[in-house]
C-alpha positions in Angstrom: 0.0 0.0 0.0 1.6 3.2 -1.1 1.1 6.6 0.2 -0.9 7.1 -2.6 -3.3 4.5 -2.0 -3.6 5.6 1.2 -4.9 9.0 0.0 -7.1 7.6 -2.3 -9.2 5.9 0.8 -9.1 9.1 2.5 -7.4 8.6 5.5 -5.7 11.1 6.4 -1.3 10.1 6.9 -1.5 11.0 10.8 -4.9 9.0 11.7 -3.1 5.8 10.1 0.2 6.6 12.5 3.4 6.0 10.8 4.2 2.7 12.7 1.4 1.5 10.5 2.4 3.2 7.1 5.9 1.9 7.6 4.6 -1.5 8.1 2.1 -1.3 5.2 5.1 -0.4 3.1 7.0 -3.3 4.3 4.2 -5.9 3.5 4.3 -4.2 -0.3 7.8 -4.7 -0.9 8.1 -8.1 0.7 4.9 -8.8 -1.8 6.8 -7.3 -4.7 10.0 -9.4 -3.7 8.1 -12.4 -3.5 6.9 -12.0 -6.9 10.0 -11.4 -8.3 11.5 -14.5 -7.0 8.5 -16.5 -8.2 9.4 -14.8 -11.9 12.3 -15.6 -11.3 12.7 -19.1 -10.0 9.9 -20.0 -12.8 12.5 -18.7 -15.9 15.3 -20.8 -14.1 12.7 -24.0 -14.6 12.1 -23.4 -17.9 15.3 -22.5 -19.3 16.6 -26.1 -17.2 13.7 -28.0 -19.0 15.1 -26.3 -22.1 18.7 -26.9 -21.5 18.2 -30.8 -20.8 
C-alpha cells in the first residue's frame, strides 16, 4: 500500500500513524519481492527444461 493509495481511501497520513504506514510499506515490498523470486525461480525452470 503506497502513500498514494492511502490517500485515495481518505485517510488522512496521521490518523493511520506511521508505525502502521511503515509496516504497510514493508508488507508491499516483501509482496513485490516475493513476486520477483517467483518470476524468477519460474524462468530458471524453464530455461533447465530447455537446456536438458
Amino acid at each position: 500500500m503506497s502513500m498514494g493509495a492511502i490517500y485515495k481511501k481518505g485517510y488522512p497520513y496521521e490518523e493511520i500513524g506511521i508505525a502502521d504506514y511503515r509496516l504497510s510499506t514493508n508488507v508491499s515490498e516483501m509482496a513485490v519481492l516475493e513476486g520477483l523470486f517467483a518470476t524468477f525461480s519460474t524462468i530458471a525452470l524453464l530455461h533447465l527444461k530447455i537446456l536438458k
